[in-house]
LUMFI-463987 format. One record per atom (N, C-alpha, C): chain; atom name; y, x negated, z negated. Coordinates in Angstrom, 2 decimals, always signed. Atoms other than C-alpha are relative to their C-alpha. Example, Ala and Ser with C-alpha at 12.3 -4.5 7.8 and 13.67 -1.06 7.14 Angstrom:
+---+----+---------+---------+---------+
: c :  a :      py :      px :      pz :
+---+----+---------+---------+---------+
: A :  N :   -1.19 :   -0.89 :   +0.00 :
: A : CA :   -4.50 :  -12.30 :   -7.80 :
: A :  C :   +1.20 :   -0.90 :   +0.00 :
: A :  N :   -1.19 :   +0.82 :   +0.06 :
: A : CA :   -1.06 :  -13.67 :   -7.14 :
: A :  C :   +1.09 :   +0.77 :   -0.73 :
+---+----+---------+---------+---------+
This chain:
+---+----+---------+---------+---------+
: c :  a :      py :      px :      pz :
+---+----+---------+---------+---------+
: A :  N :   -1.19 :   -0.82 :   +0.00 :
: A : CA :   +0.00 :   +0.00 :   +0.00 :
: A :  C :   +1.26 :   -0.87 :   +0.00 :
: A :  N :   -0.88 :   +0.43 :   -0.06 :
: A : CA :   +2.40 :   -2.61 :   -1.04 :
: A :  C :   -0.58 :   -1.18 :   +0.75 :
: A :  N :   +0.26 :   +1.59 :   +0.02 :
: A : CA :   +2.70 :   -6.34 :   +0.16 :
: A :  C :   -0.12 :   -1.20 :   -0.31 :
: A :  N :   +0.49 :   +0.34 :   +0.87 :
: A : CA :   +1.29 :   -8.60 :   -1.67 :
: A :  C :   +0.77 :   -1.72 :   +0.42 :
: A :  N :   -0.83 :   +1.03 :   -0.30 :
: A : CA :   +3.31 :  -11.79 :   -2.07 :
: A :  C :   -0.47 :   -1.29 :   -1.34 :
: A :  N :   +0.76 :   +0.98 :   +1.01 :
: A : CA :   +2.82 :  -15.21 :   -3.92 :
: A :  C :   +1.55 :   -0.94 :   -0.53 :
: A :  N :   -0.98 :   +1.32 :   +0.30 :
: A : CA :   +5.03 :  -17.86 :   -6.26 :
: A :  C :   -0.67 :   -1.17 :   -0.31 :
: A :  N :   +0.69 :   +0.73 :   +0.89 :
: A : CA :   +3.67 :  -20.74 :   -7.66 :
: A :  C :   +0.83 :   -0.62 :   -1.17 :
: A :  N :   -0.26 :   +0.00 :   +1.42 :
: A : CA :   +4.23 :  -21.24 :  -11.42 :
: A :  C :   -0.69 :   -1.08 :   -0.20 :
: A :  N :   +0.48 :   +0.79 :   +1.03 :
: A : CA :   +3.43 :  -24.40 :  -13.36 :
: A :  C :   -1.40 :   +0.10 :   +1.08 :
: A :  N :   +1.26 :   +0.80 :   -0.65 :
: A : CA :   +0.68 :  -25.28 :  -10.27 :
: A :  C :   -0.69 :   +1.40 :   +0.34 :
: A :  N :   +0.84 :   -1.76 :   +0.20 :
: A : CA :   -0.94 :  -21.40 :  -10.47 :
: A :  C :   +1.10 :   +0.78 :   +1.14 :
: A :  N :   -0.80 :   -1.24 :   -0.74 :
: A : CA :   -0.03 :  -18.93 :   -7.65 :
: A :  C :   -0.24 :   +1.15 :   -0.85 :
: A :  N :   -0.22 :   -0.87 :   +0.53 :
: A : CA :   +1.00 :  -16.10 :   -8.86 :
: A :  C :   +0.21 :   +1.24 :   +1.11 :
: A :  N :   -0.31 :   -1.41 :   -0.83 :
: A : CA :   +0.81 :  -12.75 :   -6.88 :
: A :  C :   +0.61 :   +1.31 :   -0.48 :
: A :  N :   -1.20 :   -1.10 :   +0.53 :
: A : CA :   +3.05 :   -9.84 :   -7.09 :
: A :  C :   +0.22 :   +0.95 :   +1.00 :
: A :  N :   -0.36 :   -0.42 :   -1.34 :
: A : CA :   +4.12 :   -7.21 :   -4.93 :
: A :  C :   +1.52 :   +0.65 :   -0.07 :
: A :  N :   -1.05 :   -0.55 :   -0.04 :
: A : CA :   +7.47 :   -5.58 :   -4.62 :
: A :  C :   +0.91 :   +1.44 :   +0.48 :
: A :  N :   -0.56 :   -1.23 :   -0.40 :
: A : CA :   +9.85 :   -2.73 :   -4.23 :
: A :  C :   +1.48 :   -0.06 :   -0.11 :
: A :  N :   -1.76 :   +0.40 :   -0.26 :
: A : CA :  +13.66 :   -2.22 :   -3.35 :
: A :  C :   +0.47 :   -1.44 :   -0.35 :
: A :  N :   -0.46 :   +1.22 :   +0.44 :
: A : CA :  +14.37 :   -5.73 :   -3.67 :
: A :  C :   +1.64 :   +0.06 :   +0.09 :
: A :  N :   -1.14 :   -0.39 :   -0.16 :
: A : CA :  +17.98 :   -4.69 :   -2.47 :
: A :  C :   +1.00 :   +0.27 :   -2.04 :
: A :  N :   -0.83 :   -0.15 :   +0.99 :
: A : CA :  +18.44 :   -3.40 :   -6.12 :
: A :  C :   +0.71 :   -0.34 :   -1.27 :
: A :  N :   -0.43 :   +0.93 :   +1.13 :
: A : CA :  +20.47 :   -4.83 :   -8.96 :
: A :  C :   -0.73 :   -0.04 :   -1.82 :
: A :  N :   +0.87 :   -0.67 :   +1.48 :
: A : CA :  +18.13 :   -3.96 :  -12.44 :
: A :  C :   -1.35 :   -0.13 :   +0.45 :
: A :  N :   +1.27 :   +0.13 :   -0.70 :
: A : CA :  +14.69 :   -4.96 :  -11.60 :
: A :  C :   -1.17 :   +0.08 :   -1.56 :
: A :  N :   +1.58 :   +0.29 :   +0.99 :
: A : CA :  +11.38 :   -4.07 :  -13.55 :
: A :  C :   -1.04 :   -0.99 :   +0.20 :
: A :  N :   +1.56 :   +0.75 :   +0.24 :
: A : CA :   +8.70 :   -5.94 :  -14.30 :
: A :  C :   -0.75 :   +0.18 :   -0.56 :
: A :  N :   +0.89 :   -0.75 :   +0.19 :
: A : CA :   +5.34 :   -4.57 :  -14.52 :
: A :  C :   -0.98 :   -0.92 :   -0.27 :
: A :  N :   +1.52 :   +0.66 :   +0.53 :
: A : CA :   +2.31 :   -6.69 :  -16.19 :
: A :  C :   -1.25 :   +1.36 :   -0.39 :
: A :  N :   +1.09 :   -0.75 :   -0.20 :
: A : CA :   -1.06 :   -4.90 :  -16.26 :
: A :  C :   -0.64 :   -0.48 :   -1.27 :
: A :  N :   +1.49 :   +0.31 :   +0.86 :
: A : CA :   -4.20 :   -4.84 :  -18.42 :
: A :  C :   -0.59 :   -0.98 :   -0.05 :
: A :  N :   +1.25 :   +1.06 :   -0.61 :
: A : CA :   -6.94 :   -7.09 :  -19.21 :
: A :  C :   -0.83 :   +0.50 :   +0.99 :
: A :  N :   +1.32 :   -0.16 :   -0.77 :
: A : CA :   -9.52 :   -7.06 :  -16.27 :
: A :  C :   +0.75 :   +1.15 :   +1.10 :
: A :  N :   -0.52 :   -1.03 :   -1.40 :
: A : CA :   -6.94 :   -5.33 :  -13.86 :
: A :  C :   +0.77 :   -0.64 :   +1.10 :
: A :  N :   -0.67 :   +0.62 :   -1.02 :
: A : CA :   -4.25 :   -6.22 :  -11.66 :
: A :  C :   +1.23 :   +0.71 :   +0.38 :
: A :  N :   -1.48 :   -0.20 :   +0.12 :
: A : CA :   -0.91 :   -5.20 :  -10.03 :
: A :  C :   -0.32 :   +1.65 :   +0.59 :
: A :  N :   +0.06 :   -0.84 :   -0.68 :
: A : CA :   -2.54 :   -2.02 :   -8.25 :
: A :  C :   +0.34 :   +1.31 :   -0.96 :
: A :  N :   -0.34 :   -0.82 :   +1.07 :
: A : CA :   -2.60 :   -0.20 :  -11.88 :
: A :  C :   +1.72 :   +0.38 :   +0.06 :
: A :  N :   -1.18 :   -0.26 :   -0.04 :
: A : CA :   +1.49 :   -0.01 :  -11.14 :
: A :  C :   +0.32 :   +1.06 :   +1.01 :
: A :  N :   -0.37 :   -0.55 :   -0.81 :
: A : CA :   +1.09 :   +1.71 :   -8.18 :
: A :  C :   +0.77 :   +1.58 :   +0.16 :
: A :  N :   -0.63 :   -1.44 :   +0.14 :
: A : CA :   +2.55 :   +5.32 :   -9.40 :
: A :  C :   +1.27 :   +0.05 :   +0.08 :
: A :  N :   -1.59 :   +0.45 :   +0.59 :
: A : CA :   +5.25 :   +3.63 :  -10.68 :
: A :  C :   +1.06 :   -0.10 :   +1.03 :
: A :  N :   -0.53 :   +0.49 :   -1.06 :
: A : CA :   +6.35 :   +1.56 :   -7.69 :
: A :  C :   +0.49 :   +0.87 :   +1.14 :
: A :  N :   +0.06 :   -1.25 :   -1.23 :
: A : CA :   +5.87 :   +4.82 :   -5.29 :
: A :  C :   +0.82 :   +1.21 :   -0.72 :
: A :  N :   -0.69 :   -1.24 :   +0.50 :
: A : CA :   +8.19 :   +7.13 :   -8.00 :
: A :  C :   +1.06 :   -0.40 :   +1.08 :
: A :  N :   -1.25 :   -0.46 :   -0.51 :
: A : CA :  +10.79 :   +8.77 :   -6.30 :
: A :  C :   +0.86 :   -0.36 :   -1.51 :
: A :  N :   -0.87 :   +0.09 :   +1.09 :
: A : CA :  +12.36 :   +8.58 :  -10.17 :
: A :  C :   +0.71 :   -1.64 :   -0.27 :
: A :  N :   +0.04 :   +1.31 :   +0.36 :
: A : CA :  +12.21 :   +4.70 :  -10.32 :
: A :  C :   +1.04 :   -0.83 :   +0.79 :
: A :  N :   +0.23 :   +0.76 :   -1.16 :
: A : CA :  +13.66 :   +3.91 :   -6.78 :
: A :  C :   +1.26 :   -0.76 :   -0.58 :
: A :  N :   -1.01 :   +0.88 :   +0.30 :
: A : CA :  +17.31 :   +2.86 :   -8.29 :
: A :  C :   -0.60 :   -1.72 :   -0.88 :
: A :  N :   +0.44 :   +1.74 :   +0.48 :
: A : CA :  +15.30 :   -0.24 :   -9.61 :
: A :  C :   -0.66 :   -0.72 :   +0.91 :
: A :  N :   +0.96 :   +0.98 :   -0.68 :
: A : CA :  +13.84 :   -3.31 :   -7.93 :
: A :  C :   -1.23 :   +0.00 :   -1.16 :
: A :  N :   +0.91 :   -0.20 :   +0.58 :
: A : CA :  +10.22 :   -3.18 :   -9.25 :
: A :  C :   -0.92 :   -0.85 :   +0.31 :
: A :  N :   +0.38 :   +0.86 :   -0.01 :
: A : CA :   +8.30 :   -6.26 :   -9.48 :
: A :  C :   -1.93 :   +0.03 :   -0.80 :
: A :  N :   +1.43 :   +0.12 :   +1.03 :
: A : CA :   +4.17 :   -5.74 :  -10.52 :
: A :  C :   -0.67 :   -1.20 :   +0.02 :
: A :  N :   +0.21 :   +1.26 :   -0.04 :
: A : CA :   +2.53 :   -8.93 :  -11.31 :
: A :  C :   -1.93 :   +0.10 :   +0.13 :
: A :  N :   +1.16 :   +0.16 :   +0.13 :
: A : CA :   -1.17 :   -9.92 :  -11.11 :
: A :  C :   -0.41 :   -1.59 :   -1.00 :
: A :  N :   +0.08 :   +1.15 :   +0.43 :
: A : CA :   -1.76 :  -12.01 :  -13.62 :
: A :  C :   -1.01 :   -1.04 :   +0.08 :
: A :  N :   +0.94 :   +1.56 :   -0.27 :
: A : CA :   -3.41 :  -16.12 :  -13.72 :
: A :  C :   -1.66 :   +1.14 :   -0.12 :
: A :  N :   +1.76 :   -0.48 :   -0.10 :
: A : CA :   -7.24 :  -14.99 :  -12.84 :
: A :  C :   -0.51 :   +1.25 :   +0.02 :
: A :  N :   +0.16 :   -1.09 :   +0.08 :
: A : CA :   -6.69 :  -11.44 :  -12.24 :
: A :  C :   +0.44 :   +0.01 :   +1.61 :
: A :  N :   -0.89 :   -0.03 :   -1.56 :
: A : CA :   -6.26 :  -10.03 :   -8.48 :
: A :  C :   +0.08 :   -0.84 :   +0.63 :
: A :  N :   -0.07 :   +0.84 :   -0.65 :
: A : CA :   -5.06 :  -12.27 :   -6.20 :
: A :  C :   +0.95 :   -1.47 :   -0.49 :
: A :  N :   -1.27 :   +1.69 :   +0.25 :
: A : CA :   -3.06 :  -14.99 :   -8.16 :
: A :  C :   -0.98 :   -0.46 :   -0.84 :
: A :  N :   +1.03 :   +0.87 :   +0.49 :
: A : CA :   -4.99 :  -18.01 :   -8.92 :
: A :  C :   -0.11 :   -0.57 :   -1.55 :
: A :  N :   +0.30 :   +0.05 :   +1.51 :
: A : CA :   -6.27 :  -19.52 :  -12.28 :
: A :  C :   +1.14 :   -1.27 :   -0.67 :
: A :  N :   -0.17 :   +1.29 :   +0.85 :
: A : CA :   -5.15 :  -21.77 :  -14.92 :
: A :  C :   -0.81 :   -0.93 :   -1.14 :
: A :  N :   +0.38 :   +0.22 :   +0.92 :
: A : CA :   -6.41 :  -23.94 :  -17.38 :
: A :  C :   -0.31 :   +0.54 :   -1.08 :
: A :  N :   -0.17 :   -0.48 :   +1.39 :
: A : CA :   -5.37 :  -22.29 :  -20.70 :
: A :  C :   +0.49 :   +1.19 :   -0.03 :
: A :  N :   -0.30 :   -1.63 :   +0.73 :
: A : CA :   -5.61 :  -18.43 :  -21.56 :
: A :  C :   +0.43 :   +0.58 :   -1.13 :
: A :  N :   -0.07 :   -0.71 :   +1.18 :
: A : CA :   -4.52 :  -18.27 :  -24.37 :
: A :  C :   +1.80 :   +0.44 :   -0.19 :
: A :  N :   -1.23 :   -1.02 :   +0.30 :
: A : CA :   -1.42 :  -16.16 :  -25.50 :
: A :  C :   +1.41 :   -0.74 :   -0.28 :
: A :  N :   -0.62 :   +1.26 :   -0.22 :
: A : CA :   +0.87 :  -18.70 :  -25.70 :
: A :  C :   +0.70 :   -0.84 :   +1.35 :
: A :  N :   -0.12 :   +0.34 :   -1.22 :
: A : CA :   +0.32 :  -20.24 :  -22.32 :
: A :  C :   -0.06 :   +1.45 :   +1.22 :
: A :  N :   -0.35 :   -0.85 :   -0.90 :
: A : CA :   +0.24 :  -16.74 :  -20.56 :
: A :  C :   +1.22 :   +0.41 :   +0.14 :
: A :  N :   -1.15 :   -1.12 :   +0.05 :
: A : CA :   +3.51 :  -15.54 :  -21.90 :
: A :  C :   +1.15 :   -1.48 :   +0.54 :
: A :  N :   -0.06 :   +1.17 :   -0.84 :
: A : CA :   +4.56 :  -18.92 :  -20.57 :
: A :  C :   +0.69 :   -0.22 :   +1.11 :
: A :  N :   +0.13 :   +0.03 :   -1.76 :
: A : CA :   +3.60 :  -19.02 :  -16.99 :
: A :  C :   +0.97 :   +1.48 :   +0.02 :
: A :  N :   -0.43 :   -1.32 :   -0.76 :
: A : CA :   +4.65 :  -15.15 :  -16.78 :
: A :  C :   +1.43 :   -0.35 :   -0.49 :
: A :  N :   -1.52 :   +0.41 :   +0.34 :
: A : CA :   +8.21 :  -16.09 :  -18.31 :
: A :  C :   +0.57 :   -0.85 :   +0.85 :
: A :  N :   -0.35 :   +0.90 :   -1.20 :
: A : CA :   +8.62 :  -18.87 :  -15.80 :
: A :  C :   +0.17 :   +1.19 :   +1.56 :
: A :  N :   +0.03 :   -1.05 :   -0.94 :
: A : CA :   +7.53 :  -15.97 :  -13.06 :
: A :  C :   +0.87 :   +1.04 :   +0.04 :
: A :  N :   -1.24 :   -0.68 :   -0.19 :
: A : CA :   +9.86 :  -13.78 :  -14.08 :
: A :  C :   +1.62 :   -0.57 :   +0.17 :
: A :  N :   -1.57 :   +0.67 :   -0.05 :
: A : CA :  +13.07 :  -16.05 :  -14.48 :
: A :  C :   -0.41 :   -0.36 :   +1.45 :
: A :  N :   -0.74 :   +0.29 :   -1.39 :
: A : CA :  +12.16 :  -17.15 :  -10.98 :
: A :  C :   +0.21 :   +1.01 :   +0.86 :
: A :  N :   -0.34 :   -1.22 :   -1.06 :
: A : CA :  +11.92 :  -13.73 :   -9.47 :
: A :  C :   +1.64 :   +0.78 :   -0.87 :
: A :  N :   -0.96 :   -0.61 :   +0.25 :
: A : CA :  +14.70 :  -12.71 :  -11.80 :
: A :  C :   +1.50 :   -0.06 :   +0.60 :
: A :  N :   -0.81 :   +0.56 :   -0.57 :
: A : CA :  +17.43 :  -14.44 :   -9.70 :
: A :  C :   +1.82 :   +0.18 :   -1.14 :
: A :  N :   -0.88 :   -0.33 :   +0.84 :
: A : CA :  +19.68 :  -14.40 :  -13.02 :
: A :  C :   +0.76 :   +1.84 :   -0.26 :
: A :  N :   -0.52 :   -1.48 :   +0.24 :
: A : CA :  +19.97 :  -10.22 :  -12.94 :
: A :  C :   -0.40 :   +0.39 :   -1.22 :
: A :  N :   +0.75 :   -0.95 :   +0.36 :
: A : CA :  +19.30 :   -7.89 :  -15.40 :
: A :  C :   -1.58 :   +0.52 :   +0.41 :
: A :  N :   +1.56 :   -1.16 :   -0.32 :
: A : CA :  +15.52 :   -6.74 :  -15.72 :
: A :  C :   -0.40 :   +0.29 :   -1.86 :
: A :  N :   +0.99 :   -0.67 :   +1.13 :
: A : CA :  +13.18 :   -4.84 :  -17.96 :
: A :  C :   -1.54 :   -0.59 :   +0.12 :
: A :  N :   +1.02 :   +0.11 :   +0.23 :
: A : CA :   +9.85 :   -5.26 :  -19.10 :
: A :  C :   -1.09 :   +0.80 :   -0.36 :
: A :  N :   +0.95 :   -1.11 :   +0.30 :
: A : CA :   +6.84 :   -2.99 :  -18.83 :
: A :  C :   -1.36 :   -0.60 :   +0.00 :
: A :  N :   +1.12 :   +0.31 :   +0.23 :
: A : CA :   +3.37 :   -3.71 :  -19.83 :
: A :  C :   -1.07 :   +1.35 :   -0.85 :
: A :  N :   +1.32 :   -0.67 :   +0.69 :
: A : CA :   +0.04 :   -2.04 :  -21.31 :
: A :  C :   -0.99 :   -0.45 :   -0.43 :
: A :  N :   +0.78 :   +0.22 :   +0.59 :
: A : CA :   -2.49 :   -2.50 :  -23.53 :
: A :  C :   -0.11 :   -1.72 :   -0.29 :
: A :  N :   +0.13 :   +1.39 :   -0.27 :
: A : CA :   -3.30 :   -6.59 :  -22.72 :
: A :  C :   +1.56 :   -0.70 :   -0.39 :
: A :  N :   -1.33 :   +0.59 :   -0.04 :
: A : CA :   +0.48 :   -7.38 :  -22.05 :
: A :  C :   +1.11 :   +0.24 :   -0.89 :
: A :  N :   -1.32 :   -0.12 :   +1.27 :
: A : CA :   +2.47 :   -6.10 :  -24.79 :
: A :  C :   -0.43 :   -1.10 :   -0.85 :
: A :  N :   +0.03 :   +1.26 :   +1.09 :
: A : CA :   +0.75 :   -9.42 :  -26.72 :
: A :  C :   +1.00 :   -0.83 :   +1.02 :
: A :  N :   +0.00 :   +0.99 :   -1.15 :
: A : CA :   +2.01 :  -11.59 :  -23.49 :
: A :  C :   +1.51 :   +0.24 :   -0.32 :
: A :  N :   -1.41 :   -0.53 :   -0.15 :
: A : CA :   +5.81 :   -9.74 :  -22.95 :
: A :  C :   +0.15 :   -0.28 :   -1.63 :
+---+----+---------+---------+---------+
């Protein structure tokens, strides 16, 4: 549905996909354990949401963005903090997560 795009973080691609990039306030969507960025997809496709740029992530060894060394909670919130300041291009964003990622965010 969306297009699935890559950064590389600290050596680790990172995959993501996107929505209105045009807009100034951008979300960022982290997923579950044992899921990926597709769990966002309601979100990304609201008509309610569209005034935001909406950013879902797949996190290190989930989906399509590659692994790292060290899983542990610490080094995820990490890498994904690096991933967001580089997609954040110094704007305003938010942070949305579930279950897994509210330790991470």
């Amino acid at each position: 549905m969306f297009k699935q795009q890559k950064i590389i973080v600290g050596g680790t691609d990172i995959c993501y996909v996107e929505t209105n990039k045009d807009r100034g306030s951008t979300v960022f969507f982290l997923h579950g354990n044992s899921s990926c960025h597709r769990t966002w997809d309601a979100q990304l496709a609201s008509e309610k949401l569209q005034q935001y740029r909406m950013i879902a992530f797949d996190l290190p060894a989930h989906g399509a963005s590659g692994t790292m060394p060290d899983y542990s909670l610490p080094a995820l919130g990490k890498i994904m903090a690096a991933a967001i300041e580089q997609l954040s291009n110094g704007k305003p964003y938010l942070l949305a997560g579930g279950s897994f990622c509210t330790n991470i965010i």
